[in-house]
PLY file of the C-alpha trace (Angstrom):
ply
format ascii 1.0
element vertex 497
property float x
property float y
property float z
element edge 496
property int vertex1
property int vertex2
end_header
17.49 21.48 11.74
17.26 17.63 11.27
15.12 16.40 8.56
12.09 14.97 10.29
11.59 11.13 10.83
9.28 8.47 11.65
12.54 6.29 13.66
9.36 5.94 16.51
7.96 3.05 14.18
10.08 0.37 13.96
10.57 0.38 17.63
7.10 0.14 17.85
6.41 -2.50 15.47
8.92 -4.54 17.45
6.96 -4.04 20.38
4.03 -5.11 18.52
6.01 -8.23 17.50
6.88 -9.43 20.96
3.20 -8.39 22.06
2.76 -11.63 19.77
2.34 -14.94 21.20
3.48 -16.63 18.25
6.41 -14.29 16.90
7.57 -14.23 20.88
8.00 -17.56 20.71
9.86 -17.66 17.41
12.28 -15.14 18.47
12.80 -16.61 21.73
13.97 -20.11 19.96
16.00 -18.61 17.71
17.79 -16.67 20.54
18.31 -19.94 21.98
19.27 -21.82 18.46
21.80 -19.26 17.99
22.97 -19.48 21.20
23.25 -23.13 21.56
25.57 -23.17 17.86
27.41 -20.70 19.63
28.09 -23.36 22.91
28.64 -26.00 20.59
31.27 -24.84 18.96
33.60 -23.59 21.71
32.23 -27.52 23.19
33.97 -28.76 20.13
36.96 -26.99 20.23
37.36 -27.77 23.71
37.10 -31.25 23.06
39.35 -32.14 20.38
42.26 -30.13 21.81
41.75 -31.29 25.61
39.84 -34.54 24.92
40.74 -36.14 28.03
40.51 -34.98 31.09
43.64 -34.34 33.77
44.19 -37.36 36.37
43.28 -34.93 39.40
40.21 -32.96 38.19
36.51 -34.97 38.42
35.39 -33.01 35.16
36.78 -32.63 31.88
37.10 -29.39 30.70
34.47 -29.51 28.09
32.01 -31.12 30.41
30.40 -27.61 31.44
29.93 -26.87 28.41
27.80 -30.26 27.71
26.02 -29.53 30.51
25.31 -25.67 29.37
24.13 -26.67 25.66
21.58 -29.92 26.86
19.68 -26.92 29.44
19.72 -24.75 26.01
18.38 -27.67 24.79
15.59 -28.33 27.39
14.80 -24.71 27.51
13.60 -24.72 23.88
11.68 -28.27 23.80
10.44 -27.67 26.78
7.47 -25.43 26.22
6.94 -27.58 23.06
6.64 -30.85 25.58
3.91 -29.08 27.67
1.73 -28.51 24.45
2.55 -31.76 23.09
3.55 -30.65 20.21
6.88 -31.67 19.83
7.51 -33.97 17.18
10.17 -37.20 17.61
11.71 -38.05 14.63
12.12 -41.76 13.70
15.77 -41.48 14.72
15.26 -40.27 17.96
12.46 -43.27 18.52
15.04 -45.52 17.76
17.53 -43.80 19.85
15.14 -43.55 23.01
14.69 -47.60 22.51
18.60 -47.97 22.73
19.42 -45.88 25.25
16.44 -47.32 27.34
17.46 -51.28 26.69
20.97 -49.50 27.88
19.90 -48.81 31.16
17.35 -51.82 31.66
20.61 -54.30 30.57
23.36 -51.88 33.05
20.92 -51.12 35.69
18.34 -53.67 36.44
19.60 -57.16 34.96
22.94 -56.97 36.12
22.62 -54.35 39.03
24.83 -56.80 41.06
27.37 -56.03 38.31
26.81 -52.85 37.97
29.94 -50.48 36.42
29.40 -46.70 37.36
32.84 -46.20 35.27
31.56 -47.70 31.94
27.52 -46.87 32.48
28.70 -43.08 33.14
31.06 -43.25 30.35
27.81 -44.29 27.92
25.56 -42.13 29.67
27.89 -39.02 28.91
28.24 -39.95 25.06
24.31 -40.07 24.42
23.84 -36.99 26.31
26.45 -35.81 24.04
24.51 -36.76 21.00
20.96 -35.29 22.40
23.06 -31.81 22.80
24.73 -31.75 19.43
22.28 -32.93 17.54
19.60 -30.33 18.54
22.41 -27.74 18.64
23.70 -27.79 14.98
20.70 -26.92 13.32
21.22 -23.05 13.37
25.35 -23.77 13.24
27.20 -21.68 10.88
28.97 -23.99 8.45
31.73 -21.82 7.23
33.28 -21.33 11.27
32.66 -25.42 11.88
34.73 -26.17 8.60
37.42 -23.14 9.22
38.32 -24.99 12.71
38.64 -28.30 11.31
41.10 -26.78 8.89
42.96 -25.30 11.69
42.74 -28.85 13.97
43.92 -30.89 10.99
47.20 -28.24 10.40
48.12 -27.73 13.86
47.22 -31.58 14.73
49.52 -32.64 11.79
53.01 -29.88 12.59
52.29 -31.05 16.07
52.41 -34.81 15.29
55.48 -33.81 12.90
57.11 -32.80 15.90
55.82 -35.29 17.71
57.31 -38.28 16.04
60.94 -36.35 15.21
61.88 -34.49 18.93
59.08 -36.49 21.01
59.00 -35.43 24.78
58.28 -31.85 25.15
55.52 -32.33 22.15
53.52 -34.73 23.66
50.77 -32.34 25.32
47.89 -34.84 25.80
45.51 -33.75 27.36
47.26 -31.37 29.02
47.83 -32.80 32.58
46.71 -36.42 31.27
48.06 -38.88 30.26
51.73 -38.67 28.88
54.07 -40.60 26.57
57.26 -38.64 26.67
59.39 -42.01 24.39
61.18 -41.30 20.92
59.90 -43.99 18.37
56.78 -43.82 19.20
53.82 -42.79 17.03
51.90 -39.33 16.96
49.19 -38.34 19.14
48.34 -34.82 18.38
46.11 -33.37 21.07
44.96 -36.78 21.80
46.57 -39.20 25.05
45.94 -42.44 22.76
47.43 -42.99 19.01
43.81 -44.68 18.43
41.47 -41.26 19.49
44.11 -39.59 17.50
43.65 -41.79 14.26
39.88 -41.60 14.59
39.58 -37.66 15.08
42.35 -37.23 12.01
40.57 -39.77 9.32
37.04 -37.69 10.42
38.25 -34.18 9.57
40.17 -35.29 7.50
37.61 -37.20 5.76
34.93 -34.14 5.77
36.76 -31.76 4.07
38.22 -33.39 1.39
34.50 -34.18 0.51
33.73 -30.67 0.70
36.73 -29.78 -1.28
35.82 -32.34 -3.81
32.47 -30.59 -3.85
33.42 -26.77 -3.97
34.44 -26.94 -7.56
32.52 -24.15 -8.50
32.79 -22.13 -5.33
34.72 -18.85 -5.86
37.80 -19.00 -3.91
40.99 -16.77 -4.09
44.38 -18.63 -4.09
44.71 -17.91 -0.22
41.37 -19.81 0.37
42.79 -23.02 -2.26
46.35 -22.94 -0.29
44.86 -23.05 3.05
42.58 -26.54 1.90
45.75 -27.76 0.56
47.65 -27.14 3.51
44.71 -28.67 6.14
44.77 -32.05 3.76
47.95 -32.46 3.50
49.19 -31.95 6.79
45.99 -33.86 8.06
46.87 -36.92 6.20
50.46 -36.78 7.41
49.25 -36.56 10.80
46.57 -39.24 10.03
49.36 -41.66 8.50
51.99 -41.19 11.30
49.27 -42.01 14.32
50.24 -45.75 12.75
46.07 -46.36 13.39
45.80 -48.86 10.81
41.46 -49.13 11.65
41.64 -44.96 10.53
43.93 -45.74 7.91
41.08 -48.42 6.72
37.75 -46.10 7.72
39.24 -42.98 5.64
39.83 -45.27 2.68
36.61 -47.03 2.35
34.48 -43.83 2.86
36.99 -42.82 -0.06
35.73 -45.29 -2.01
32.20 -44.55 -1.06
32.38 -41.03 -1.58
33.67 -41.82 -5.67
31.12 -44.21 -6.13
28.20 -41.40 -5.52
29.77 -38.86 -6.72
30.23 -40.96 -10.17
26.73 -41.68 -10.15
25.71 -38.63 -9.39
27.77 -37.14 -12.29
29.41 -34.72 -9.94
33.09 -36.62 -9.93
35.46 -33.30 -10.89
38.97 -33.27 -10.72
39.35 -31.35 -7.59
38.33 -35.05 -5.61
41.60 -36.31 -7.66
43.84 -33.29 -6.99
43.06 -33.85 -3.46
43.44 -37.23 -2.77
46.96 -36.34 -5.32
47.73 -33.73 -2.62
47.42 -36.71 0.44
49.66 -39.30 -1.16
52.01 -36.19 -2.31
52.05 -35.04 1.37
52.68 -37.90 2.78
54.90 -38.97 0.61
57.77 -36.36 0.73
57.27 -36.31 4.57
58.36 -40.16 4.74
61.36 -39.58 2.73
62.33 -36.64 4.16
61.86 -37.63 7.38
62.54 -41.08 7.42
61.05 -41.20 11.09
62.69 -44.49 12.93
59.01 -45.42 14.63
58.40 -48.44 16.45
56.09 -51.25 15.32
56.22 -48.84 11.54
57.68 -50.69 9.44
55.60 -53.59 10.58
52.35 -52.11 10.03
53.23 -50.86 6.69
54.53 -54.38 5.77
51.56 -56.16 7.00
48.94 -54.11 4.82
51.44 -54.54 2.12
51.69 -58.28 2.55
47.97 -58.73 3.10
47.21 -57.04 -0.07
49.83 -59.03 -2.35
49.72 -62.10 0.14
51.52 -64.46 -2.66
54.71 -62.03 -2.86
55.72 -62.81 0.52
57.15 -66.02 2.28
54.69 -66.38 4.95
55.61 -68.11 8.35
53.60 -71.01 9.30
55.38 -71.65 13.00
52.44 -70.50 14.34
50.55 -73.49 15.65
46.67 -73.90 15.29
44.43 -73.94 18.57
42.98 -77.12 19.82
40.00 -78.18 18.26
37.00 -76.62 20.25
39.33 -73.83 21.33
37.40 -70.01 21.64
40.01 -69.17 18.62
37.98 -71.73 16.13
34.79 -70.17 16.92
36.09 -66.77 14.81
34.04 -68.48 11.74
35.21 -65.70 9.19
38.59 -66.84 9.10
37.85 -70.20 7.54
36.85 -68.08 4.98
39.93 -66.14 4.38
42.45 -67.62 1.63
45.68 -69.67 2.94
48.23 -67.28 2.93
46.41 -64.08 4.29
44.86 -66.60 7.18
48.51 -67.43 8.38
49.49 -63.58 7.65
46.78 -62.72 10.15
48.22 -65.23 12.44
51.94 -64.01 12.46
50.86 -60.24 13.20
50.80 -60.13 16.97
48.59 -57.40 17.83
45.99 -58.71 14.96
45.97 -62.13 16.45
45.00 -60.83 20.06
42.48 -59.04 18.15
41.17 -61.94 16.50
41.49 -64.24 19.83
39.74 -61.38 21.62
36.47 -61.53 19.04
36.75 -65.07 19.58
36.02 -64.34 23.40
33.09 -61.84 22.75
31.48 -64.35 19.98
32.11 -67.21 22.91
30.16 -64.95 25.16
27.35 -63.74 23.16
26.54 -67.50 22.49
26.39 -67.92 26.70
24.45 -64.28 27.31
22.71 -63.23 24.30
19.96 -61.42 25.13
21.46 -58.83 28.06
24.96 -59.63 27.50
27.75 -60.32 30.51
27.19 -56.71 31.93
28.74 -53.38 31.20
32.55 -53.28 31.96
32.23 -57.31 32.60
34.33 -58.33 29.64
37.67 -57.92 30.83
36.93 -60.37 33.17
35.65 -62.79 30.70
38.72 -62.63 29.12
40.96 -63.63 31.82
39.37 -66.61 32.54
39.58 -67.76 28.88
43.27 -66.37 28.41
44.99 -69.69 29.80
43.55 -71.26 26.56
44.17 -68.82 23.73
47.66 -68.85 22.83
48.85 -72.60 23.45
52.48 -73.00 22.31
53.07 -69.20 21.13
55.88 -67.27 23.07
55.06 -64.08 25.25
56.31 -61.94 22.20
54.28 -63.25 19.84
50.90 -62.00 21.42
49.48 -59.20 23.98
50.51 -61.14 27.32
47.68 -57.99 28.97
45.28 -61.02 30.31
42.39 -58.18 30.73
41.55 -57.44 27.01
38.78 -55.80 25.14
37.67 -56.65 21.86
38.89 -54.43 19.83
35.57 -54.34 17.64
33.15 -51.42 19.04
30.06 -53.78 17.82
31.26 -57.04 19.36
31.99 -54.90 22.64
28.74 -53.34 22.89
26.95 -56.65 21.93
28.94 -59.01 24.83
28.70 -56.23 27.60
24.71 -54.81 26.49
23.28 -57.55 24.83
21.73 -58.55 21.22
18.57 -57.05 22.31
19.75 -53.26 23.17
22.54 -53.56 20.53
19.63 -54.61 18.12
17.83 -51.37 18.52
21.65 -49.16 18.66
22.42 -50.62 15.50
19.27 -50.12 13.49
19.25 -46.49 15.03
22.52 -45.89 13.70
21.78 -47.15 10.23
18.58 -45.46 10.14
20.76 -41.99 10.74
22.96 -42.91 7.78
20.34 -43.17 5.77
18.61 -40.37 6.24
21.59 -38.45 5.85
22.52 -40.48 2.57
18.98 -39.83 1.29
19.15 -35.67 1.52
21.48 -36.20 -1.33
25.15 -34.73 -2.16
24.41 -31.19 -2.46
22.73 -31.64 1.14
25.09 -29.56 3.96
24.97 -32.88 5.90
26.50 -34.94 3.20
30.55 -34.60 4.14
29.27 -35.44 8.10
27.81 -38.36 6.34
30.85 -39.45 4.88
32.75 -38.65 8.58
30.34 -40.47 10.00
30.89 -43.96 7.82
34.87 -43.24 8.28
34.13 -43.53 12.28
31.36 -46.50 11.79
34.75 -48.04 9.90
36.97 -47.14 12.35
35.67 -48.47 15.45
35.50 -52.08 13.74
39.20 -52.15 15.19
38.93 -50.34 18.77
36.19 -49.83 21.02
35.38 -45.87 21.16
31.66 -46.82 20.67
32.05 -45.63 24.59
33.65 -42.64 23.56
32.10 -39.15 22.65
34.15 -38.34 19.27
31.55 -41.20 17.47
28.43 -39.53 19.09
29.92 -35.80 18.01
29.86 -37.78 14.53
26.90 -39.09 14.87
25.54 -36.09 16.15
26.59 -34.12 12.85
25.07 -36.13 10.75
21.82 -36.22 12.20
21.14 -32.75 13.20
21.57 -30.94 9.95
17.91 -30.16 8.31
17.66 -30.08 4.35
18.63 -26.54 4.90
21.50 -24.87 6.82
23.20 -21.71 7.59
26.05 -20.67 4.89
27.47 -17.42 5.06
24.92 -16.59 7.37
21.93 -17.03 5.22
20.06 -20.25 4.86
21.08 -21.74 1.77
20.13 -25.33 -0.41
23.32 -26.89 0.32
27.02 -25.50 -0.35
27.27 -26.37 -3.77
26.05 -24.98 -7.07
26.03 -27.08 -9.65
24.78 -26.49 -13.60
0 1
1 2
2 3
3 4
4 5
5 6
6 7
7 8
8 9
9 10
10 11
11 12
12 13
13 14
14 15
15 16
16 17
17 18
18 19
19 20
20 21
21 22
22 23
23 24
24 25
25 26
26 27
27 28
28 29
29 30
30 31
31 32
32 33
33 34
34 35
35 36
36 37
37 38
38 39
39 40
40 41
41 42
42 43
43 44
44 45
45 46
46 47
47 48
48 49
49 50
50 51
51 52
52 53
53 54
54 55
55 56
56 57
57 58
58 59
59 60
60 61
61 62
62 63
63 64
64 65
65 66
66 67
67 68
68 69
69 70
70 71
71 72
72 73
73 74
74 75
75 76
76 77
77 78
78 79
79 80
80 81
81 82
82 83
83 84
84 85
85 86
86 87
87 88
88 89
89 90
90 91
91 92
92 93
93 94
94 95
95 96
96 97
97 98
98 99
99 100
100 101
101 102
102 103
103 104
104 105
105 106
106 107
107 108
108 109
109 110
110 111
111 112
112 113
113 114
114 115
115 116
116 117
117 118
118 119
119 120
120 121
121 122
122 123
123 124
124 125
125 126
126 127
127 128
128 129
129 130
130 131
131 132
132 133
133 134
134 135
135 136
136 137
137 138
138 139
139 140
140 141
141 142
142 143
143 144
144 145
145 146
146 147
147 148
148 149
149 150
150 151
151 152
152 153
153 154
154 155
155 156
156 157
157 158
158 159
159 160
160 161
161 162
162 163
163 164
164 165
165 166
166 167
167 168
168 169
169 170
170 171
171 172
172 173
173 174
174 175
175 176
176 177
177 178
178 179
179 180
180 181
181 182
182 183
183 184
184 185
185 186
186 187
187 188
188 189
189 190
190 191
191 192
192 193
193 194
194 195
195 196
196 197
197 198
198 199
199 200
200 201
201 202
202 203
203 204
204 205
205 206
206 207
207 208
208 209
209 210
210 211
211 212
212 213
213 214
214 215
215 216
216 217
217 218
218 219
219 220
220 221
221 222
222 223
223 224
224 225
225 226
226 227
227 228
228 229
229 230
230 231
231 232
232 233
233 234
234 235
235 236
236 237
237 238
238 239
239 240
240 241
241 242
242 243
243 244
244 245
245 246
246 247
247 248
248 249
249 250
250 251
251 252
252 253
253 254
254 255
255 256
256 257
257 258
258 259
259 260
260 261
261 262
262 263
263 264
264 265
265 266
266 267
267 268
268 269
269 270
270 271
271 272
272 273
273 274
274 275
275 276
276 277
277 278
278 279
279 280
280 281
281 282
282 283
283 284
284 285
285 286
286 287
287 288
288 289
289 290
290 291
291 292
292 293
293 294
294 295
295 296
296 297
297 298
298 299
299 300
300 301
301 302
302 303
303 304
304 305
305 306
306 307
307 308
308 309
309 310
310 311
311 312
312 313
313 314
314 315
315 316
316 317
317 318
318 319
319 320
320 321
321 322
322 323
323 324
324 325
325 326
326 327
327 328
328 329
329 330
330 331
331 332
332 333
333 334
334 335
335 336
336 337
337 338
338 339
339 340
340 341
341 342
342 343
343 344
344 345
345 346
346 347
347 348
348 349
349 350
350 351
351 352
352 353
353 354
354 355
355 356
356 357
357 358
358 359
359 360
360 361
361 362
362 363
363 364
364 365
365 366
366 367
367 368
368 369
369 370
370 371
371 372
372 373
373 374
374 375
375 376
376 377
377 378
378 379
379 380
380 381
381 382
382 383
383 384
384 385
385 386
386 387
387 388
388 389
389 390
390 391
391 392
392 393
393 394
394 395
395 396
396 397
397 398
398 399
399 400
400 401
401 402
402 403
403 404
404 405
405 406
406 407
407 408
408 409
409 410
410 411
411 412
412 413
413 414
414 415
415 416
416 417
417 418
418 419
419 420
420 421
421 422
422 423
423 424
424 425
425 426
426 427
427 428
428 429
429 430
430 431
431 432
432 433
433 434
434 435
435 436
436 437
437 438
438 439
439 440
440 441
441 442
442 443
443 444
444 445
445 446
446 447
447 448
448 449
449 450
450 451
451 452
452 453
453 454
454 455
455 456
456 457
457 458
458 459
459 460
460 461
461 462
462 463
463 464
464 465
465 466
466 467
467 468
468 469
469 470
470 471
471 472
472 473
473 474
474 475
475 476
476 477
477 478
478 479
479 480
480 481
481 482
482 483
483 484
484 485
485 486
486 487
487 488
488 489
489 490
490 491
491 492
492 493
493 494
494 495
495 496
């Protein structure tokens, strides 16, 4: 005979639970929460290995997946909405504001120039940011930090073999665009050495703070050797996508990340021995390598010569624009010492850069308040191109006469407007803030040091349009003071004495 038991009750107390208004509701949600972690993280993995989609298919193939996580999304609010009882936080007020001066600047003030391209483009990013934002709040830490181990090794062998046998390597996109050339710099999974740079320095820069801040987490030597191995072989992939903004964005937030963590008195030796294990990395790679890769040695040299700008003889056969010339109105440079001015000058893609902010400041002055229209700049450009370059020879510039600025905040500002870049801006800092003020031992503090390494970054390219900064963004904002660890809900990852 089996021993007698009451298994009847908890079956029934569960029916009493769901009998419950209240506790229906609560389970429902967190059906949904878990689900919608669940979506985001196959969204993520989807995006960062196929980030682009193939020439012949309308969607990308992490689109349906967007579109599966915002109804998730919905679904929850939704009943919450009807009540009135959900609650906006001050970011998302901000956010609203932006996105709504967005659409008033693209779709009413210059309907006659209207883009669907670049409007669709922006429209997918914030939905992007609605999705991921309400979707990490139930995310498991420990899977989201195990697959940007994996991206940054397999990114970096792949960009390894990239750079050494080219062709066959080169799997952007996968059906997108291709670069098949030897000599050229890595991609990864990316179809642009930029995208690449920027998705690199952001893992990259993410879990070397959580290494830096796992000092006392107990971890065999498998564990230790697999961190090494994802920042190493993420900075060599990082260094040999030749992105000199990522190069920049994953330094400063360096220098960021020391500076709290030496006020917080939480600077330990593991943040040394892993920026040691970067430098080491990419160090032994170069001379064992020695990769022959076009434009290389010039980038190197120009950050070399910028920093120790009185080492090097400096060119000055580059003649100065007219007076009253777009070029003169880039005011920072008068600022800029002698020989790092003309250095500037002599590098060929940073002097269509600094021509090209020239064109966006010369156009913000003539449309401030809605800007020349989304996807208008190009155009603006060629008409001021004739002007830009008087006396230089084709090699010595970008001859493309359809440029874009190159500087994600000037871009949005000359296409959008001051007025709906106003309100982007200030809901941007407004996130970092927030996510600065939860503090280091916070879960959402390495997505806070990502997202300053991307807010770096796209001061030298213009994926402000593109969804890896809202995913960023998106991290940083949706992480509560509390967050799933191990699958419990824990303070933060650290412990500290």
């Amino acid at each position: 005979m089996y021993p007698r038991t009451n298994s009847w009750r908890p079956w029934f107390k569960n029916i009493l639970a769901l009998s419950d208004p209240l506790k229906a509701k609560m389970t429902y949600n967190k059906k949904l929460e878990n689900i919608s972690a669940g979506v985001l993280l196959v969204y993520l993995a989807a995006y960062f290995f196929v980030p682009y989609k193939p020439w012949q298919s309308p969607i990308s193939l992490h689109t349906p997946f967007l579109g599966l996580g915002l109804i998730l999304y919905f679904l929850r609010i939704f009943p919450d909405i009807l009540r009135g009882g959900f609650y906006f936080p001050r970011d998302l007020v901000f956010f609203t504001l932006a996105a709504v001066f967005f659409m008033i600047s693209s779709g009413i003030v210059h309907c006659k120039e209207f883009s669907r391209q670049g409007v669709q483009a922006y429209t997918i990013s914030f939905l992007c940011f609605i999705f991921v934002r309400g979707a990490v709040r139930n995310l498991n830490l420990n899977a989201l930090f195990f697959g940007m181990k994996v991206y940054l090794i397999v990114s970096g062998i792949l960009i390894l073999l990239q750079i050494k046998f080219a062709g066959p390597f080169f799997v952007a996109g996968f059906g997108g665009q291709m670069n098949s050339g030897k000599g050229v710099p890595g991609w990864g999974f990316g179809n642009t050495l930029i995208w690449a740079g920027g998705a690199m320095a952001w893992m990259l820069s993410i879990i070397l703070t959580r290494y830096a801040l796992s000092c006392n987490e107990k971890s065999g030597i498998r564990a230790r050797l697999f961190d090494l191995s994802a920042l190493g072989l993420g900075a060599i992939g990082l260094f040999y996508t030749l992105n000199r903004g990522a190069w920049v964005g994953m330094a400063l937030a360096m220098l960021l990340l020391s500076g709290i963590l030496i006020r917080a008195g939480l600077f330990q030796k593991s943040f040394l021995k892993g920026l040691a294990v970067l430098l080491f990395f990419v160090s032994v790679s170069a001379v064992v390598l020695r990769p022959n890769i076009y434009k290389m040695h010039e980038k190197l040299s120009f950050i070399k010569s910028f920093m120790h700008a009185d080492a090097y003889e400096i060119s000055t056969k580059v003649p100065v624009a007219d007076k009253g010339s777009i070029a003169e109105k880039v005011s920072f440079m008068e600022g800029f010492p002698e020989k790092p001015r003309q250095l500037l000058a002599n590098d060929a893609s940073t002097l269509t850069r600094l021509r090209a902010w020239g064109v966006a400041l010369d156009g913000i002055k003539t449309h401030p308040f809605w800007g020349l229209g989304i996807g208008q700049f190009p155009g603006f450009y060629e008409k001021a191109f004739p002007r830009l370059f008087p006396g230089l020879e084709w090699w010595e510039f970008d001859p493309n006469t359809k440029q874009i600025p190159h500087n994600s905040y000037l871009y949005y500002s000359v296409e959008a407007g001051l007025l709906p870049a106003a309100f982007l801006f200030l809901f941007i800092i407004i996130l970092l803030v927030n996510a600065f003020r939860l503090g280091v031992r916070a879960p959402v503090f390495p997505f806070f040091i990502g997202a300053v390494t991307l807010c770096v970054w796209i001061l030298t390219c213009d994926y402000i349009i593109e969804r890896i900064f809202w995913i960023a963004l998106g991290l940083a904002a949706g992480f509560p003071p509390t967050a799933r660890q191990n699958g419990q809900k824990t303070p933060g990852f650290i412990e500290h004495p």
